[in-house]
Every structure is written in C-alpha cells, then in structure tokens.
FIKOLVEX-454355 format. One record per residue (C-alpha): residue in one letter; chain; x, y negated, z; residue number from 1. Coordinates in steps of 0.25 Angstrom, whole numbers, plus 2048, in hexadecimal, padded with zeros to 3 digits. Layout:
// FIKOLVEX-454355
+---------+--------+-----+-----+-----+-----+
! residuo ! cadena !   x !   y !   z ! num !
+---------+--------+-----+-----+-----+-----+
!       a !      A !   X !   Y !   Z ! NUM !
...
+---------+--------+-----+-----+-----+-----+
//
This chain:
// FIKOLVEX-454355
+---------+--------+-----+-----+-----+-----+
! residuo ! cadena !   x !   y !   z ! num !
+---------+--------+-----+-----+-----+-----+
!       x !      A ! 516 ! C1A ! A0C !   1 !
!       x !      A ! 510 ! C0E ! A06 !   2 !
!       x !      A ! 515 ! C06 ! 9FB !   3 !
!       x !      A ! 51E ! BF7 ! 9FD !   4 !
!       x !      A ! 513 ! BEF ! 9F6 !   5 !
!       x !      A ! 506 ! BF9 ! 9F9 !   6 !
!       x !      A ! 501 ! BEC ! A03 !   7 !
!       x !      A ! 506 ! BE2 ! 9F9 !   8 !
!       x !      A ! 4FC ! BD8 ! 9F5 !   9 !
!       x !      A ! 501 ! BD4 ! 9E9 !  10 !
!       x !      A ! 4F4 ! BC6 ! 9E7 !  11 !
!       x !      A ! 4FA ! BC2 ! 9F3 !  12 !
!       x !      A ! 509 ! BC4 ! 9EF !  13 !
!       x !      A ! 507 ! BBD ! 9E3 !  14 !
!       x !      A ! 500 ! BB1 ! 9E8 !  15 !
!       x !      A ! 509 ! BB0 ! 9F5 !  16 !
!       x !      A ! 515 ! BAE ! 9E9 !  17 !
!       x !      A ! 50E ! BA4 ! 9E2 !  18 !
!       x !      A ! 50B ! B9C ! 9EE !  19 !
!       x !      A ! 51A ! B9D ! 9F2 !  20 !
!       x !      A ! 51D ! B98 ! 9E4 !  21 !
!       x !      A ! 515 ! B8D ! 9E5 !  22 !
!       x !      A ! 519 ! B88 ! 9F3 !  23 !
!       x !      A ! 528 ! B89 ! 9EC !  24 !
!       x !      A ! 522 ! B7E ! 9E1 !  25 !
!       x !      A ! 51D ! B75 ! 9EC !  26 !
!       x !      A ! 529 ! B77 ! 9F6 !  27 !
!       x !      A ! 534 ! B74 ! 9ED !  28 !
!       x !      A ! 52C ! B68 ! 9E5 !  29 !
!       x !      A ! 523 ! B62 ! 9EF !  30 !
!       x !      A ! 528 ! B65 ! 9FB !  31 !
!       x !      A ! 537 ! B67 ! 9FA !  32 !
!       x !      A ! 53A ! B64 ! 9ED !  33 !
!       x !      A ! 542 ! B57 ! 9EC !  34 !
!       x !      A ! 54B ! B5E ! 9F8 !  35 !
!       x !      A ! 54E ! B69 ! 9F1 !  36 !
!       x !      A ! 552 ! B64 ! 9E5 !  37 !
!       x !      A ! 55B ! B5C ! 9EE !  38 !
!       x !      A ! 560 ! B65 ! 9F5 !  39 !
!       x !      A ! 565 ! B6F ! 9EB !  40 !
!       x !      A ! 569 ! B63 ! 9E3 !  41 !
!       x !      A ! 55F ! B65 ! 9D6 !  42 !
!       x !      A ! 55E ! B5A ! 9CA !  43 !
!       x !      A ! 552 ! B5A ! 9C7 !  44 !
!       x !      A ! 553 ! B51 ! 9BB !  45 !
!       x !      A ! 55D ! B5E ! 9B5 !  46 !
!       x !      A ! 556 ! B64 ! 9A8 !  47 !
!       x !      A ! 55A ! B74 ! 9AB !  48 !
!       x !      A ! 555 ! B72 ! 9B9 !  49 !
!       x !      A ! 548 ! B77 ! 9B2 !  50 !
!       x !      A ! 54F ! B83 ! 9AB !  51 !
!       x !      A ! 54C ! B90 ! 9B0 !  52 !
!       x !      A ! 53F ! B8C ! 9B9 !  53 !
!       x !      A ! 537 ! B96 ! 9B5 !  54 !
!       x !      A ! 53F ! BA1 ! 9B7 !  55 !
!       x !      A ! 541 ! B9A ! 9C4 !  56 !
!       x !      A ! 532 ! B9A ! 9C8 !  57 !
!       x !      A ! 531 ! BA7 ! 9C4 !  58 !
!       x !      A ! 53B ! BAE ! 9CA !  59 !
!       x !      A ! 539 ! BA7 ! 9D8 !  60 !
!       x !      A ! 529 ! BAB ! 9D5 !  61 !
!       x !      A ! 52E ! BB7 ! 9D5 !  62 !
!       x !      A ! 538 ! BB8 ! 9E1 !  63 !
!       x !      A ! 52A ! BB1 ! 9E8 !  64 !
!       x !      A ! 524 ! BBE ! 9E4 !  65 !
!       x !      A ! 52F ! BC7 ! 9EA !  66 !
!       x !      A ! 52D ! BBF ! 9F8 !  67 !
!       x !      A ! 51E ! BBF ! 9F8 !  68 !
!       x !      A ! 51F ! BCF ! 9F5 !  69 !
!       x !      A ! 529 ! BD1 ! A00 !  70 !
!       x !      A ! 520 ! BC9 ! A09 !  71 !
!       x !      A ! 515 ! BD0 ! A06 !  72 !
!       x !      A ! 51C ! BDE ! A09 !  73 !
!       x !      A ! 520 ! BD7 ! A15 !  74 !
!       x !      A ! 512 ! BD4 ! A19 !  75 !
!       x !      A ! 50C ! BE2 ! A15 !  76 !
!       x !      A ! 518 ! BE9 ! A1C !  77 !
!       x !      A ! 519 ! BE3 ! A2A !  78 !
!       x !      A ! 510 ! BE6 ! A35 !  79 !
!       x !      A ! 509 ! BDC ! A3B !  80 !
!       x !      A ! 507 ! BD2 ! A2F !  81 !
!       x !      A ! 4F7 ! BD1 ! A2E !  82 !
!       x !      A ! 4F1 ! BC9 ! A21 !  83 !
!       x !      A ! 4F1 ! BBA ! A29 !  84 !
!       x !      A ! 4F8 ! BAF ! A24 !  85 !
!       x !      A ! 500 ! BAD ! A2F !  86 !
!       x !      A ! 505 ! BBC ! A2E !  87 !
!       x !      A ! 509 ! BB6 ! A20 !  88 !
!       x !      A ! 50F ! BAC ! A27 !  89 !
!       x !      A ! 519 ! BB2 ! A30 !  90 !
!       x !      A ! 51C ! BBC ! A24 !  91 !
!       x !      A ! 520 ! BB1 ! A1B !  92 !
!       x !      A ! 526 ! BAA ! A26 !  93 !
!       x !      A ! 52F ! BB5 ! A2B !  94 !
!       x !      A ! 533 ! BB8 ! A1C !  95 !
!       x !      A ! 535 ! BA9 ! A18 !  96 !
!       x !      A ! 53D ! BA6 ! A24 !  97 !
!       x !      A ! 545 ! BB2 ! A26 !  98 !
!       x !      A ! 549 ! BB6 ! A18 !  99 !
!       x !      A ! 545 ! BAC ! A0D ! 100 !
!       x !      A ! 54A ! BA0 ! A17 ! 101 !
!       x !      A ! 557 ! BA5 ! A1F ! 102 !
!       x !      A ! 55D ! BAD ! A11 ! 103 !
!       x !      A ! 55B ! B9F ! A0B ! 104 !
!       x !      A ! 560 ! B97 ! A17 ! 105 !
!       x !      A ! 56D ! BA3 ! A18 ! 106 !
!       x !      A ! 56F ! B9F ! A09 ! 107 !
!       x !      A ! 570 ! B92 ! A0A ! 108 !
!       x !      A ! 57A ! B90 ! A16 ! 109 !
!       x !      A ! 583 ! B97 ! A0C ! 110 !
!       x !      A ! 581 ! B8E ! A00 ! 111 !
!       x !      A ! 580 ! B83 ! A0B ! 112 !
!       x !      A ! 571 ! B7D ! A05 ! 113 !
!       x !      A ! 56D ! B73 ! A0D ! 114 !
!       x !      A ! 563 ! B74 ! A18 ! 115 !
!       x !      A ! 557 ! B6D ! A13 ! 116 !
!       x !      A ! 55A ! B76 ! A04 ! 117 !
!       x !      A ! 558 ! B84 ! A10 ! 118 !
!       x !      A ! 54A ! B7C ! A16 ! 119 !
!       x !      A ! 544 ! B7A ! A0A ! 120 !
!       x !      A ! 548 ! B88 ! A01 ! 121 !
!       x !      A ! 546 ! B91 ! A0F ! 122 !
!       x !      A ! 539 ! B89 ! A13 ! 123 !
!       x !      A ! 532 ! B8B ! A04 ! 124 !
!       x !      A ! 537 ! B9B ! A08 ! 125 !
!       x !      A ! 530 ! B9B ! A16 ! 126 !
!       x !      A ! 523 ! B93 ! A13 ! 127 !
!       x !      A ! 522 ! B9B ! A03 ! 128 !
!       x !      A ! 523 ! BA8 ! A0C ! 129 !
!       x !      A ! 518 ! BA4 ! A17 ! 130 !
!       x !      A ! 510 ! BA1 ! A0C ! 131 !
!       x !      A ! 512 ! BAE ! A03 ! 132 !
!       x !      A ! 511 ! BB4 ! A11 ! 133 !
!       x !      A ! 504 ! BAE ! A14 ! 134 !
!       x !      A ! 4FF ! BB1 ! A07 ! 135 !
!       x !      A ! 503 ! BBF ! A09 ! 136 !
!       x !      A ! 4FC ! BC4 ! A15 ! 137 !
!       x !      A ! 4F0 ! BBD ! A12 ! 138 !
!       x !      A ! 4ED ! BC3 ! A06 ! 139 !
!       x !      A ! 4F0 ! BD2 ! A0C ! 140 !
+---------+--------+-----+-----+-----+-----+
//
C-alpha cells in the first residue's frame, strides 16, 4: 500500500502556496481592496490594525500550505487527472468552488455578511485553488 504523500511533489507544492499567497496580496489591495475594507467595516487610519500581521501572514501561509497539500493528494489520488493545466483547473475549480466557496458562503448566511463580502472572499478561494491547482498538475 503506498503512502498519502508517496506522489507529492513537494517544489510544486511549495510554489503553488506562494503563488496563492501572492494573489491574496493583489486581490485584497489592488483588486478588491477598498471593498473589503468597507465591507467588514475596517479603519484603516486605526494604529493596532497593524498588530499581530505577521502572525497573520504566517499563519494563513500556512493554512495555504494545508490546501495546496490537500490539492496535491487530490490530484495524485484521483484517476483521470493528467499533468495539464486544465486538469489543474478543473481540480482547483472543483475544490474552490465546492469547499473553500460554499462553507464560506454557508458561513455567511448565518452571520448575515453581505453579498459582495461572499464575492470577493469565495472568489479569491476559487481563482487561488485553480491556480495552486494548475501549479500542481503541471509540475507532476
């Protein structure tokens, strides 16, 4: 019986979580960023806003980490997924949407978050998974 992470490439593992951390830096600043802060409501001109960040980095880093590793157990696990990007894809659109995205969206229907809070926080989850996905199977 072969190991759970026998077929793990780790390079790529790695490298799918730092391209996944660097999309959240462009999505919440660039992209989405003056929403978000609206939307939960953030005062930036506060001077503890900035306590604790890198913890917070680091241990989202990490939680990155968990989901790349998951996705590539996923990948090396299920028959059919070949080393394409579009394998990638689909892996990382299944997981981003079916996971990451509706447990977010199940969340906020109970603490009532607006709409456009679910958009933005289930999109960075859906595009960072393609992305690790495609990452991922590439480098198999």
């Amino acid at each position: 019986m072969a190991n759970l992470f026998d077929y793990i490439n780790w390079v790529a593992v790695l490298v799918a979580t730092l391209a996944y951390f660097g999309l959240g830096a462009l999505w919440y600043s660039v992209l989405f960023g003056k929403r978000w802060i609206a939307d939960l409501k953030i005062d930036v001109n506060d001077p503890n806003l900035k306590k604790g960040m890198g913890m917070t980095f680091g241990g989202s880093l990490v939680l990155m980490f968990v989901q790349c590793l998951a996705l590539a157990i996923l990948a090396g696990r299920i028959d059919g997924i070949s080393a394409t990007w579009m394998s990638g894809a689909k892996l990382g659109a299944l997981v981003g949407c079916c996971f990451c995205a509706a447990t977010i969206g199940v969340n906020y229907l109970y603490e009532k978050k607006p709409l456009s809070l679910f958009l933005i926080n289930a999109g960075y989850a859906i595009v960072g998974n393609i992305i690790a996905g495609i990452i991922i199977c590439c480098m198999s």
